[in-house]
C-alpha positions, 0 to 999 in steps of 0.5 A: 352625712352632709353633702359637701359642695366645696368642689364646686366653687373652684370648678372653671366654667370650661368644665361645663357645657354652657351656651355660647357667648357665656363668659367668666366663671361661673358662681357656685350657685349656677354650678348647683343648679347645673349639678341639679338638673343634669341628666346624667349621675354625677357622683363625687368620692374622696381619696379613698372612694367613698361618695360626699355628693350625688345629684337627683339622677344618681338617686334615680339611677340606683334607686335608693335616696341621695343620702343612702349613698353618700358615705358608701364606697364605688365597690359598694355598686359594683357588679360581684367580680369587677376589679374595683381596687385595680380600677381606682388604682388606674384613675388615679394614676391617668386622672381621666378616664372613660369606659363601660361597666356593670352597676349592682343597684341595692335592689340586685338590678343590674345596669350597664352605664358609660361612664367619664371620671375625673380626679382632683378636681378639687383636693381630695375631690373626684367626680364621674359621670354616668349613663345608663346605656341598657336601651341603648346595648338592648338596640345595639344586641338586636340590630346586630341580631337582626343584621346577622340574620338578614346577613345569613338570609342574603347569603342563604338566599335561593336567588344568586345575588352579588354586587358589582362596583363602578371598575366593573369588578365583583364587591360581594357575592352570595351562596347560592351564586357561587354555588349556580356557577361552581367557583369560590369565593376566593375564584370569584369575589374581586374578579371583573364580571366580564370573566364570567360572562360567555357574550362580551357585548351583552355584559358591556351593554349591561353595564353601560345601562347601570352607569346610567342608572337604568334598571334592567328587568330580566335581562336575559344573559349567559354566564360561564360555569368553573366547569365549562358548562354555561348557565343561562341566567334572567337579571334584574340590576340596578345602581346604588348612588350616594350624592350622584357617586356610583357605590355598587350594584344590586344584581339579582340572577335567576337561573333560567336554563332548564326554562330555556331548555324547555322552552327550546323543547317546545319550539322543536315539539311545535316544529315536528308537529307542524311537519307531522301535520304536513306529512299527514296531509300527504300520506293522506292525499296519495292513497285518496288519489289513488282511490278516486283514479280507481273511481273514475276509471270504474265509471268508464263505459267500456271496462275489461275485467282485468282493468276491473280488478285492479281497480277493485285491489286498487281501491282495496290496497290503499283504504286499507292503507287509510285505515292503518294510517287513521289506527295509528292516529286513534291509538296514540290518542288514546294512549296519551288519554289514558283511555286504552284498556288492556285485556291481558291474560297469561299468553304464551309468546310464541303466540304473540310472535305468530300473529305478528308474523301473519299481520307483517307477512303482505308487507315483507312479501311484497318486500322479498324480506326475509324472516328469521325467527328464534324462539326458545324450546320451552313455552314462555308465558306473559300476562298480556294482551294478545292482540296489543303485543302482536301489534307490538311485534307487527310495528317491529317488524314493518320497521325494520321492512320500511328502513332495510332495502328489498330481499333484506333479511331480518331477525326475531328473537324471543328468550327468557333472561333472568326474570325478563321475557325478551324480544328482539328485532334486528335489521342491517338496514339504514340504521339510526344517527346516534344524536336520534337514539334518545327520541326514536320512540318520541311522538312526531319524531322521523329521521327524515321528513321530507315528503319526497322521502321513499319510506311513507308512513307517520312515524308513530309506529315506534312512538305506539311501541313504547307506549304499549310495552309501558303499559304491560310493565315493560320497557323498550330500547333502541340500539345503532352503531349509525348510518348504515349499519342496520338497527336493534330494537329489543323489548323486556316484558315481566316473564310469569313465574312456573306456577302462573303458567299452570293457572292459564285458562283455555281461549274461547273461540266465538263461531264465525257463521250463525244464523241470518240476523235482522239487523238495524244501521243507524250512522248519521253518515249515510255512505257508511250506513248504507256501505255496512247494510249492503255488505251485511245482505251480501252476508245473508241478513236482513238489513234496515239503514237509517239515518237519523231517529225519527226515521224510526217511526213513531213511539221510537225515537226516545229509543235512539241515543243522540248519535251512532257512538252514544249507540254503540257505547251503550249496547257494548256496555249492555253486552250486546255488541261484541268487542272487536278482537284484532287491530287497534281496538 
């Protein structure tokens, strides 16, 4: 079929784009050309569809030669199912007409063109213009793509993020910052900022720096949670400007109120440190003055032997009281360290209880307190250490003796509950604020820690208890109604079942006297080197004091550790030192 090109003579030039300043129609010759070399198909068809004329590009576009398609009706294009009759009936009823639609290439290629048709543009003569627009909807499905997926990882963002416009009032927020504060969107979006925040001028000076177009960085703030609660927040902002007009802001909230918790923690933690230090400077002066009096009372000429011997308790009282004191701090030590080694063994809890009864019995006589003890018929067995759980009930018991007037009376019971075996100590003494209950057993923690207050001691009495229980499996409470109404501490430590109880072994006793040992000291400290020797001839043994390794003699020295507690680890560990059985070791 011959193409015909008689469309194109009567075609006015205001129908083609042509440069400016052109004028007149143009020829039929320069119509071909134009017809020629455009980019876009064009593609002209007779009343009853069938096409008479194409340029290079619509060959190109359905990927068959220009005369393969002249003669072939638009349906012959079409993708299977497209209207084609009630769409040609459209055309030419409007004359003009644009739209999308799928083009079927002879090779089964489906492509999505845009196309513009106009009719009669001459009698009997359409033309359409068409364009491929495959790349085209390739970006626009992607950048929509991707657009919902940056949409869904904003919106899903674990940081809070919203936008704030120049009127102060919130454009958009996401999730996880309706989610931080507990409101809707509805609750939220298009109210003014400043409803949420709990400090009026913070908020105002936030946005007084935005409208200037600074940057906050961290920016510490409180924000007002639906329920009440308030959330304290670290903002980073800033502004979006087009041709200097304030669009919104860029606002991301970090939660930072556990931060800040801890960080509050850490102050008061430094805090109780620092008075820990304080007060152990003085518990630790008063026992030392009231040594070095005993001392310089002793160095007097003249002394009757009633002032001797209270200078002798004197002196004994308050080193034991050194002792204890410096106990307690190398048992929390070692607690927090992890390096305590219980020795447990099935025990019966009475036992326990006894020792702990001996261990108390000088600070309650001395009190005039009073005792109660109720322990169940039945023998009941834990698997612990005898000497640890002792220390347990003592420091019971010394707290309830330091915070109950004199000639209080004060309760120890032991039972079996369920699968449990249970200890409580109870007083009517001072009591605990109820604000205190939750850190009662807390290192450094004291109700009172003023140096003038009347019951000394550190504080770590409670703090030991706790940690001790935990290590036997078991666990420990406080209960007060408040000041003045006296305190309940109860312990719950696993009960060992009948069966176990069988299993016991006996004790092995180790003998207190033997015969007279040749005994070696060597403690770089020569006050404690010759203080042990002196005291072990008072026993009956021969005795030899040294202070350092050389002292030894020739051929020896290698012997020697580098120091008294490399020494002692090593025989310990070689058997040949005994282990201490009582206090805190």
């Amino acid at each position: 079929m011959e193409p015909d090109d008689s469309f194109l003579s009567p075609l006015p030039a205001a129908a083609i784009v042509v440069p400016d300043g052109a004028a007149g129609d143009l020829t039929a010759d320069e119509l071909r050309a134009i017809f020629a070399g455009a980019l876009d198909a064009i593609m002209v068809t007779d009343d009853e569809g069938r096409y008479v004329d194409t340029n290079p590009a619509a060959a190109e576009l359905l990927g068959i030669p220009r005369e393969a398609i002249l003669g072939r009706r638009v349906s012959d294009f079409c993708e299977p199912g497209y209207d084609v009759q009630g769409a040609w009936a459209q055309f030419r009823r409007q004359k003009h007409v644009r739209g999308e639609f799928r083009l079927l290439r002879p090779d089964g290629q489906l492509k999505t063109v845009e196309f513009a048709a106009v009719a009669e543009i001459a009698p009997g003569r359409h033309v359409s213009i068409l364009r491929d627009i495959g790349e085209r909807k390739r970006m626009e499905s992607e950048l929509i793509v991707r657009t919902q997926e940056l949409e869904d990882f904003v919106e899903n963002a674990a940081v809070a993020l919203h936008w704030v416009g120049a009127d102060g009032r919130i454009l958009w927020a996401n999730k996880a910052e309706l989610d931080m504060l507990g409101y809707s969107r509805e609750e939220y979006v298009g109210h003014h900022i400043s409803e949420f925040h709990a400090d009026t001028h913070v908020i105002e000076e936030i946005l007084d720096r935005l409208a200037r177009n600074e940057t906050l960085r961290n920016h510490e703030a409180r924000l007002r949670c639906k329920d009440g609660s308030i959330r304290n927040v670290s903002i980073y902002s800033n502004v979006k400007f087009v041709d200097g007009e304030f669009v919104h802001t860029r606002c991301f909230t970090r939660d930072i109120t556990e931060r800040k918790a801890a960080e509050s923690e850490l102050r008061q933690a430094s805090r109780r440190k620092d008075e820990f230090l304080a007060m152990l400077a003085h518990e630790l002066r008063n026992p030392l003055g009231a040594i070095m009096n005993a001392v310089q009372i002793l160095r007097t000429r003249e002394l009757t032997e009633p002032t001797l011997e209270w200078s002798r308790e004197v002196i004994s009282r308050q080193a034991t009281h050194l002792t204890r004191i410096v106990d307690d701090l190398l048992d929390v030590s070692r607690i927090t360290q992890g390096k305590v080694t219980l020795r447990t063994q099935p025990i019966e809890l009475a036992a326990a209880v006894t020792l702990a009864l001996d261990i108390t019995r000088p600070v309650l006589q001395a009190r005039r307190q009073e005792v109660s003890t109720e322990l169940p018929l039945e023998a009941l067995w834990v698997n612990a250490d005898l000497n640890r759980l002792a220390q347990v009930v003592a420091n019971l018991l010394n707290n309830s003796s330091k915070f109950s007037p004199e000639a209080a009376k004060i309760s120890l019971t032991a039972a079996r509950e369920g699968e449990d075996a249970v200890i409580r100590v109870r007083d009517s003494g001072r009591g605990i604020d109820p604000e205190l209950l939750p850190q009662v057993f807390d290192v450094f923690v004291q109700e009172d820690r003023s140096l003038d207050r009347p019951e000394g001691g550190l504080g770590l009495g409670l703090t030991l208890v706790r940690s001790l229980v935990e290590l036997h499996g078991g666990r420990v409470q406080a209960f007060s109604e408040g000041r003045g109404r006296g305190a309940e501490v109860v312990v719950w430590l696993p009960a060992l079942t009948p069966a176990a109880e069988r299993d016991v072994p006996e004790a092995n006793v180790a003998p207190r006297e033997g015969p007279s040992l040749r005994v070696l000291v060597v403690d770089d400290s020569v006050d404690s080197a010759d203080g042990l020797a002196r005291l072990l001839e008072m026993n009956g043994h021969d005795v030899r004091a040294v202070y350092s390794g050389p002292e030894l003699g020739p051929g020896r020295t290698r012997e020697l550790p580098r120091d008294g507690r490399e020494a002692a680890c090593g025989r310990r560990a070689a058997g040949a030192l005994p282990r201490r059985t009582g206090g805190w070791r």
